[in-house]
N, C-alpha and C positions, 0 to 999 in steps of 0.2 A: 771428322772435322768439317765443318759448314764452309761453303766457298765463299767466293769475299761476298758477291753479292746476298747470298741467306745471312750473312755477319752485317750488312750493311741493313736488311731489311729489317731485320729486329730490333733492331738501336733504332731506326729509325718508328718502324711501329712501336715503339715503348714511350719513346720522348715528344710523337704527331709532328714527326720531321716534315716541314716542306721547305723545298729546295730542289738540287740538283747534286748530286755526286761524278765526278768522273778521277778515273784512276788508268794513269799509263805509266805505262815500262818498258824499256826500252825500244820507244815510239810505236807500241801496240797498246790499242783500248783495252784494257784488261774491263775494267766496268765502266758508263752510263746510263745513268740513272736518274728520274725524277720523280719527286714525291710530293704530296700536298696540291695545294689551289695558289693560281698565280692571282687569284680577283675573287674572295671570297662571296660577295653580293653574285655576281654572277654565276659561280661554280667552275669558273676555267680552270683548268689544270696546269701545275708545271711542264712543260716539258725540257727536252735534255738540252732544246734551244732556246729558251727562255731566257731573259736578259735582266739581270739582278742589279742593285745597286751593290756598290763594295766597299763604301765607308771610306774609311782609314787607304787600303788597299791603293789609292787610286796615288797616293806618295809615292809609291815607286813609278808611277808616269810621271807624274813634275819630277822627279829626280832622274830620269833619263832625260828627260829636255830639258834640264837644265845642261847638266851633263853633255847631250848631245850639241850647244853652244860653247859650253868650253870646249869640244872638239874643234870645233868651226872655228873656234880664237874669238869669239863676240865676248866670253868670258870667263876669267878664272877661279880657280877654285876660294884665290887670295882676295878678290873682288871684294871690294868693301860694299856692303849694302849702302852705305850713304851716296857713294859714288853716283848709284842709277837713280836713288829718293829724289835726293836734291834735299828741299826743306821739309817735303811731308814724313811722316810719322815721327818728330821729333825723338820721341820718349825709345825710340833706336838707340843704345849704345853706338856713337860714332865706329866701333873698333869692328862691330859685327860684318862679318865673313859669308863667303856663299858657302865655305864650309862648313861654319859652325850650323847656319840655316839647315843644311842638309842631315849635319849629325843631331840635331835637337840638343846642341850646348851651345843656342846664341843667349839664353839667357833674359830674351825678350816675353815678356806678359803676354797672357795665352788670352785671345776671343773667346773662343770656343773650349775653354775648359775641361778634362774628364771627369765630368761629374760625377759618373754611375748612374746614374737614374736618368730613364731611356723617354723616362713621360714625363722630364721635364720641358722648357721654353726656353733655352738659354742663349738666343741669335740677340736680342735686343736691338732686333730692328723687326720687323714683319719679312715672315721668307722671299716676297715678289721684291724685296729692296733690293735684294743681292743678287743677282743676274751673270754681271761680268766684274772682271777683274777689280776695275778702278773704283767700282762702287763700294768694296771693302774697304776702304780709306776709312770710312766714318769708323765700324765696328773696331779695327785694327787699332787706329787712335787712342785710346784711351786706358793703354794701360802698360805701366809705369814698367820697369826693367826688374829682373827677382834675383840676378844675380849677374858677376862680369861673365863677359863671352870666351867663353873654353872652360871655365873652371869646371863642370860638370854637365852631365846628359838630366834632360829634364823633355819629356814630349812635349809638343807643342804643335799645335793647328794652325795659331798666327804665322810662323815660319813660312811653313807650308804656303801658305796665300802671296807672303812676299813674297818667297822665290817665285811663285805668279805671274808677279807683279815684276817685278826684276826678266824674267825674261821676257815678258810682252813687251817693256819698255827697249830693251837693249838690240832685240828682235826687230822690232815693230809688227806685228802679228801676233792679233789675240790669241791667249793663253789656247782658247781651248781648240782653236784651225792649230797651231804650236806639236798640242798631243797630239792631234789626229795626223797630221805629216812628219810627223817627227819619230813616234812611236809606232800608231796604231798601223799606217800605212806599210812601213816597213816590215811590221810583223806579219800582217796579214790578218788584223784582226778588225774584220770586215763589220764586225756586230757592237763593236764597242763605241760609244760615244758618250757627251754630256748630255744628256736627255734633261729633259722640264720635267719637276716633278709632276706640274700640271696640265702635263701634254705625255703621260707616259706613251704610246704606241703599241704596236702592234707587238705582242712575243714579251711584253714587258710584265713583273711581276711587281701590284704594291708589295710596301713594307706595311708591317704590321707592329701594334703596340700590345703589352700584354692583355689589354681589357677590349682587346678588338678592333681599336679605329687603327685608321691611316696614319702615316709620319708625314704627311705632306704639309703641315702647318709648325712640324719639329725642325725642315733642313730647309737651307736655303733652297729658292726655287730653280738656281741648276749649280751644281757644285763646280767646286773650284781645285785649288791648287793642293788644299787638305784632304778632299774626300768628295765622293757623289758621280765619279763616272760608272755609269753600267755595261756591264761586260756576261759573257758564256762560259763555261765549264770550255766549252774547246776553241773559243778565243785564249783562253786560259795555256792550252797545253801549245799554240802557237805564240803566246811571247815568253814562254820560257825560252824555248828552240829559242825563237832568234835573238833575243839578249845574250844568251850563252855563243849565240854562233858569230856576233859582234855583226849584227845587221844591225843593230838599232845605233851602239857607240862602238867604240873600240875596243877590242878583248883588252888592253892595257885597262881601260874606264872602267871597263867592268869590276876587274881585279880588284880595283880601289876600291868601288863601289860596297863590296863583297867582303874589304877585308873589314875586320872590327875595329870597330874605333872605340866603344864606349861598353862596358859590362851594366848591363840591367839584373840585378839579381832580385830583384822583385817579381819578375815575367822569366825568372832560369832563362833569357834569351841577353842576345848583344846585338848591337845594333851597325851597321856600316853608314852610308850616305843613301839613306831611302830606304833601308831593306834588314830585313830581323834574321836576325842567325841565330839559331838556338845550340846555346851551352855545349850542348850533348852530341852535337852531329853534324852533319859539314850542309844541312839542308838551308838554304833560303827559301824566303817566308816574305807574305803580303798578308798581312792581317786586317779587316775591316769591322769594325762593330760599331753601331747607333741605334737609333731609335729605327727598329723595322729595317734592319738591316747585320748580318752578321758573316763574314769571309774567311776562309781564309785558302791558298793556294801555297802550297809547298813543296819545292825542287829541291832534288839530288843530285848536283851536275858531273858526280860522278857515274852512276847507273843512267839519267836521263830519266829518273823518274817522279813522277809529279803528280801529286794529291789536292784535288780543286773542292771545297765543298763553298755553295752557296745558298743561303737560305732568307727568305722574307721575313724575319724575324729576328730581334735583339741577341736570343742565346742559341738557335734552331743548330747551327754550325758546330758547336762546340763538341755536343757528344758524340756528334759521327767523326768529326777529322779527329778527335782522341781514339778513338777506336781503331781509324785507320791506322795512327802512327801513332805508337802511346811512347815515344820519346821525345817525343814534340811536344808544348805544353800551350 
């Protein structure tokens, strides 16, 4: 029988995996690993500290800082979004909730759409517009409500920016200083920030598109409340630890957090307030996919063990974290 890493190697040499893999159990590295080029033009390599974007993934940080203010009492779960708006984004359902926000049944019209198709353009603005928080007003604007708030789960990107936007406001401190003292500091995830995508750094890997360019003219130029913080494979295996150990919110928060609120049976997964539980197993789940970008990390807070695959590309993630845990989907 092949050990994880010759099982890890071949999927990855069959599919020209590049990324990062790490797998622990019960807080021992069982594997780290990287594969591929983090800067094709150049020929840099991944390595196992190389620092990925994570798409989608980066909702479970707005949702512990949000979270982490309704600890503090700045705000509740019941929080009407209009409360903190005031007059902007009209076309808000007055009735919308920081919960509904969180479970993806506010019902509000998505910016950022899931289109499927990784090479498309679909910001309608130019990436350098979107920087910070209050600059997504424009994009958010414009579009109209798809259904009342709770009647159903539907994802949503817009959401994700308001709750942004809702706790920068209620805070007063930008969303993204917010994650970094709220989350990242607490966990210990020293490597994780919003990064420019036009200012990657040092350790950082582009994304890539299937016909070879960059994504950096696909994503806003630093992400937000939806998606675009970059993170590590063993940034990774410290904010599981501390969310589970209630360093970040309160093991009650968490609970919530954790438990299901909404059945997606399109994805076999269910969803809580930020975070994907699938169907089949008691594991939580950060999932990321975009243009030159694809995540996902996965906890078992029962064993303590935890599956991080990250990779520079739209689908690179997919057939190794199946492989890892093929009841995952």
């Amino acid at each position: 029988m092949p050990s994880l890493e010759d099982a890890v190697d071949q999927i990855a040499n069959e599919t020209g995996f590049a990324g990062v893999v790490r797998v622990d159990r019960g807080g021992d590295v069982q594997l780290a690993k990287a594969y591929g080029l983090a800067h094709r033009g150049y020929g840099i390599p991944n390595t196992v500290d190389t620092r990925f974007g994570i798409a989608s993934g980066t909702k479970g940080f707005t949702a512990l800082t949000v979270v982490s203010l309704v600890d503090d009492g700045k705000l509740s779960l019941d929080t009407r979004a209009r409360e903190v708006l005031g007059t902007d984004l009209p076309l808000i359902d007055d009735a919308v909730t920081v919960e509904h926000l969180l479970g993806h049944r506010s019902g509000i019209g998505d910016f950022f759409p899931d289109h499927g198709d990784v090479t498309a353009y679909p910001l309608g603005v130019a990436p350098h517009e979107l920087l910070d928080t209050e600059q997504y007003l424009a994009v958010l604007d414009r579009h109209p409500a798809e259904f009342p708030p709770g009647a159903k789960f539907s994802y949503c990107n817009g959401g994700y920016v308001v709750l942004a936007l809702i706790a920068e406001r209620v805070s007063g401190v930008p969303y993204h200083q917010l994650v970094r003292e709220r989350v990242c500091e607490p966990a210990g995830m020293h490597d994780t920030d919003f990064l420019r995508t036009d200012e990657p750094g040092e350790r950082t890997a582009l994304g890539y598109l299937p016909d070879g360019r960059t994504n950096v003219l696909h994503l806003p130029i630093r992400g937000n409340g939806d998606g675009g913080i970059y993170s590590t494979a063993a940034d990774f295996a410290k904010f599981w630890r501390a969310v589970f150990d209630g360093k970040v919110v309160s093991p009650g928060r968490v609970a919530e957090m954790v438990r299901p609120r909404s059945e997606v049976p399109e994805y076999s997964k269910r969803h809580g307030l930020g975070f994907w539980l699938p169907s089949s197993t008691d594991f939580v789940m950060l999932d990321g996919y975009d243009a030159g970008v694809s995540f996902r990390s996965a906890h078992d807070p029962a064993s303590g063990s935890t599956y991080t695959v990250l990779a520079n590309s739209a689908e690179g993630a997919w057939p190794v974290i199946r492989s890892l845990v093929p009841s995952i989907h």
